[in-house]
N, C-alpha and C positions, 0 to 999 in steps of 0.2 A: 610248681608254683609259677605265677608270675605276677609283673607289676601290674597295679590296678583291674587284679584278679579278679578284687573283695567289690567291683563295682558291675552292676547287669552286662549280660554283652549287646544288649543292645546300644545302651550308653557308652559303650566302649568303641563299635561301629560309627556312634555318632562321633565321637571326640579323635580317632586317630585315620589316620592315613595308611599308615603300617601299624598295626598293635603288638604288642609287647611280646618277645617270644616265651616259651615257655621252661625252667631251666630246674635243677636238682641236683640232689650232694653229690650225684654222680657227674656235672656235668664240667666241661674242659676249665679249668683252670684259670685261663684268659676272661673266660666267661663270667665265671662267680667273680671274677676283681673287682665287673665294671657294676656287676648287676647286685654286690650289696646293699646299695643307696642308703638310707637313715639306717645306721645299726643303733639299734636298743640297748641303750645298758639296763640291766637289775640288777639291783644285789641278789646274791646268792641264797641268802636268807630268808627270802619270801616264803611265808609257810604254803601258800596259795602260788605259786610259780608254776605250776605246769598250769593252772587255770587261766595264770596273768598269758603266759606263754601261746595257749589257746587262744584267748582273746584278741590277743594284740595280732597274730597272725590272719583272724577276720577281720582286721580292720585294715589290711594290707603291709603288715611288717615280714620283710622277706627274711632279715640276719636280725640276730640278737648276740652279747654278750652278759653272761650271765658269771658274776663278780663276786669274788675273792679277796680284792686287793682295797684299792684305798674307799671302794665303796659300804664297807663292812669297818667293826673294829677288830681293833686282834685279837682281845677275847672271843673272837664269833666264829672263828675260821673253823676250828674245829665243829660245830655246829652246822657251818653255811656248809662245808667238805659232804656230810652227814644229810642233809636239807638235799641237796644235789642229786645225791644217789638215792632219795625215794623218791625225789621228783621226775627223774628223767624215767624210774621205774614205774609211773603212775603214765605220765606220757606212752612209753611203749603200748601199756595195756588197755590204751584206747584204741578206739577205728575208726577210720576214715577221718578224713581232710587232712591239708598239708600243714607241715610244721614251718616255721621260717629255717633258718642255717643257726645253729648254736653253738656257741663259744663261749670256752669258760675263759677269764683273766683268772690266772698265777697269781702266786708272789715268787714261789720258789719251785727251779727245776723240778726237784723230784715229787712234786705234784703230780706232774701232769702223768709216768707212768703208773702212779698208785692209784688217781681218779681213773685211770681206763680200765686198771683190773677188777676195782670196787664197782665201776660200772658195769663191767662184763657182759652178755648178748645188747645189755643197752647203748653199748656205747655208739651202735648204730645212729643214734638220732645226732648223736654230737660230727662236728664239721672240723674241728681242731681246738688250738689256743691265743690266747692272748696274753704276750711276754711283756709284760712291764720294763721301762726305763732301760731300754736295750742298747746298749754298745757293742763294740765288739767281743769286749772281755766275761760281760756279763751275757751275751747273748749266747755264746756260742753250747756253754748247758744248759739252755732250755732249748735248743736246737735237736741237739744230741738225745736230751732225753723223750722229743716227738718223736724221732728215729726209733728209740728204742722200746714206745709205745706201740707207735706204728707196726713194728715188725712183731709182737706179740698177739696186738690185737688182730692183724690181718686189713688192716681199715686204714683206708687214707685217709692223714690227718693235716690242716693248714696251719701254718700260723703266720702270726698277725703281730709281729713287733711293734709296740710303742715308743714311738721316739719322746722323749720327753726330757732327759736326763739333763744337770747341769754343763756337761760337758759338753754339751752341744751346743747348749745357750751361749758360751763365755766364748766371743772371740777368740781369744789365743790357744784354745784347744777344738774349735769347730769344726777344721779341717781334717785333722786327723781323727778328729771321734765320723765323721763322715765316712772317711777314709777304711776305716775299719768298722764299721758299720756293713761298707758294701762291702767288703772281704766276706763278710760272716754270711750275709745275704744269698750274694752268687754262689756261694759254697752249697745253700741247700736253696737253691732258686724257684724248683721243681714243688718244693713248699711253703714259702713264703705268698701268701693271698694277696695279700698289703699291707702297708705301712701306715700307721696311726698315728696323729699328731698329739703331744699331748700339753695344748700349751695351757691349760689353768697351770702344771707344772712351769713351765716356761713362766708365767707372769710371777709365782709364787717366788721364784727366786731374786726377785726385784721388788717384792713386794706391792706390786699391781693386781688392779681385776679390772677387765675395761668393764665400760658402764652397757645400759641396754641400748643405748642409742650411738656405741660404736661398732665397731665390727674388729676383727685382730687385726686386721691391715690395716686399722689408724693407730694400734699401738706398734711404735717403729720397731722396737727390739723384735718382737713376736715375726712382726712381717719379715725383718731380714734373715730370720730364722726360715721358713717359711720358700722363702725363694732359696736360699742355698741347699736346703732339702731336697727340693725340685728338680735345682739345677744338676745337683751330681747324685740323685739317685731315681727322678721321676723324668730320666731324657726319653726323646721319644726314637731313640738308634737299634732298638732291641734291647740294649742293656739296661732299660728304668724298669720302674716300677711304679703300680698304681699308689699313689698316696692320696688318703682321704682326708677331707675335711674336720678342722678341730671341732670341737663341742660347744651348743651354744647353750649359755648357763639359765637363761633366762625365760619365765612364762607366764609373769606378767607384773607390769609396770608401775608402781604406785605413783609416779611422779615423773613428768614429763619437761627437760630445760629444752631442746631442739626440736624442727617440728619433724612430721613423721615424714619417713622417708618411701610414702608409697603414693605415687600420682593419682587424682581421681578418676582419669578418662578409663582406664583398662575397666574399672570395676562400672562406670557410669554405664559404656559398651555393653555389659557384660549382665546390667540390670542387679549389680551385685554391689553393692551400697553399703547394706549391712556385713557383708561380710568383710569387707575393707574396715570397716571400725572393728571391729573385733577382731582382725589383724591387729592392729594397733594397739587397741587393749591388750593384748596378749603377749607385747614387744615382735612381735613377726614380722616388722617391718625392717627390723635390724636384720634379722634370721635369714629372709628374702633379699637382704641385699649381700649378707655376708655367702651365701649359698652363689650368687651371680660371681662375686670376685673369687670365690672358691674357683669357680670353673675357668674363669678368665685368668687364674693362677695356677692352673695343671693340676687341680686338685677334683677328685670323683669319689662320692656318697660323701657320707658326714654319720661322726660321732653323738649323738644324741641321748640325751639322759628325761627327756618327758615325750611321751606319745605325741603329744599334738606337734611335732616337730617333724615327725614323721611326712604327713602329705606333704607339706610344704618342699622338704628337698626333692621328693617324689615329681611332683608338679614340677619342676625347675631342670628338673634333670631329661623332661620328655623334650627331644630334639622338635625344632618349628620346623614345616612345613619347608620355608626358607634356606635353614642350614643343611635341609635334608638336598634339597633341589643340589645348592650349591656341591655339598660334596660329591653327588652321583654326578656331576657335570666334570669335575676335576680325576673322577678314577674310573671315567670310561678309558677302556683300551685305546682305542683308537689318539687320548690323550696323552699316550706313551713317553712321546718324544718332550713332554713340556707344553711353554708358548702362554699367551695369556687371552681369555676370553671374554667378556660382560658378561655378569650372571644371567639365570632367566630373571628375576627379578627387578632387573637392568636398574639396580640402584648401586653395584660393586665391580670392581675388579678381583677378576679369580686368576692368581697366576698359578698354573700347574705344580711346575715340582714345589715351588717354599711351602705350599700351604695342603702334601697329597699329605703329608703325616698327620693336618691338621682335621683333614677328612676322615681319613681311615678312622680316627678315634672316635668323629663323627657318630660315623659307621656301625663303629659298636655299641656306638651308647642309645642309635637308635634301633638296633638287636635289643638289647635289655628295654630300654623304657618304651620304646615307641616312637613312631612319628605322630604328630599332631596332622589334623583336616588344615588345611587354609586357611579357614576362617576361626580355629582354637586357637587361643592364646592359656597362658598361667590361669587366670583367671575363674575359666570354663574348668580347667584340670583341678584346681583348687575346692570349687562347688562341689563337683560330682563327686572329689572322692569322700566327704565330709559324710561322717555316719548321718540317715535320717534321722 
């Protein structure tokens, strides 16, 4: 599969510079971190899920998480457990085209090796799990028990901890719930995909929900959350880790107190007028600026609970033209030593070493997404990928 697959390639020739590489459950590790972008939640209970699953994967959804936990009620688990295993066995028995990356969320360790044995030859299609409200104490058996799937099944499996828990939220336990966090992480590194925000949990415990026209980095608590996450487990030394962006609740707006947060010119340029109101109608205007401070805060893909959220990060995440210039200008050899340059752009300063980590990540995200032409902007990415 790849990004903006599900769009012609002639249209794809028109909008990138570099197009998107092409990637799979076999493919390295580093790889699938950068190239999840909007992961899909469902509940698990969808009678129709390998259809929705089909679906959504034509319209360009590369991962999904397909849910167990606070997406279902607890009456249902036994159901949704049940629901899983004829769906992924209806999946199998089809052919041809690609599936996105599937992840089931847990509630409890010994899930996960009892879903790979009730799944059995199927479990091929599955990618790993997804560990709810992860600490150290609590993570380390559902760790244990991937292990001991894994090594039954024969199949490499990821997982995907959610950080979300109290004890991360409360000051005077933040450090050390970090602290033993990355303990439990570096332990099984080689398995861990990324790390998941999970701030509606975060807000719940304060009794918050920001509104459609903020973004989590106007609610303070959230944000200082958020950055200390970052800071001691998303470094960029070799020791981080990818962490994705939280979830955005919203898909569309009954009422409007601030105005929208999308300029006219991009879309005026871009002969896209309509489609800018119906961002706005939709609250995407929120979505698109929360997805920018995502990235501008070390955070890569994002948590998503409704399709139409999908392109939007998709769009956002394809490197310009510009950052692409800048970083190949900062990690030519020959810039070994350091030293600082004017872009070709000749509108910045590029200093070598501060900013080669700042490329390299560049680098990768335009392996996954793509480089944009010159003259594409979001805008253009935004149109084409939008079903006819």
């Amino acid at each position: 599969m790849r990004h903006f697959g599900h769009i012609a390639p002639e249209v794809r020739q028109r909008l990138f510079h570099q197009e998107p590489c092409e990637f799979g459950v076999g493919s390295p590790a580093r790889l699938l971190s950068a190239a999840l972008g909007a992961t899909l939640y469902s509940p698990a209970t969808r009678p129709r899920l390998a259809d929705d699953i089909v679906r959504q994967a034509g319209n360009g959804v590369v991962s999904m998480v397909l849910c167990l936990e606070d997406s279902i009620s607890d009456a249902d688990v036994v159901e949704g457990e049940d629901n899983l295993v004829r769906q992924f066995a209806d999946l199998a028995a089809r052919t041809g085209g690609e599936l996105p990356l599937l992840f089931v969320r847990v509630r409890a360790p010994e899930q996960i090796p009892d879903l790979v044995r009730r799944l059995g030859p199927d479990a091929r299609l599955l990618s790993g799990f997804v560990m709810p409200k992860f600490t150290e104490e609590r993570g380390i058996p559902f760790l244990e028990a991937l292990t001991c799937a894994e090594a039954e099944s024969g199949r490499r499996l990821f997982a995907m901890p959610v950080l979300e828990s109290p004890e991360l939220l409360y000051r005077e336990s933040r450090v050390d719930t970090l602290e033993g966090i990355f303990r439990a992480i570096d332990k099984y590194r080689d398995r861990v995909l990324a790390l998941r925000l999970g701030v509606t949990d975060f807000c719940s415990s304060y009794g918050l929900r920001r509104a459609p026209d903020m973004t989590a980095y106007d609610v303070q608590i959230v944000a200082s959350v958020i950055a200390d996450v970052v800071n001691m487990l998303g470094r960029a030394d070799g020791t981080g880790f990818t962490v994705t962006g939280p979830v955005w609740e919203y898909f569309r707006v009954p009422e409007r107190m601030f105005k929208p947060m999308l300029r006219h010119s991009p879309f005026l340029e871009g002969q896209a007028v309509e489609l800018r109101e119906r961002l706005i109608e939709h609250a995407m205007d929120g979505l698109l600026r929360e997805i920018s401070l995502d990235q501008a805060n070390g955070l890569l893909g994002k948590t998503c609970i409704h399709p139409s959220h999908v392109l939007p990060v998709h769009a956002l995440s394809v490197v310009s033209h510009e950052e692409f210039s800048d970083a190949a200008d900062i990690l030519r050899p020959e810039r070994g030593g350091g030293g600082v340059l004017r872009s070709a752009y000749t509108n910045k300063m590029n200093e070598v070493k501060p900013h080669r980590a700042w490329a390299e990540r560049i680098m990768l995200r335009a392996e996954v997404f793509g480089v944009a032409n010159e003259d594409v902007g979001f805008v253009e990415l935004l149109a084409a990928g939008i079903p006819g």
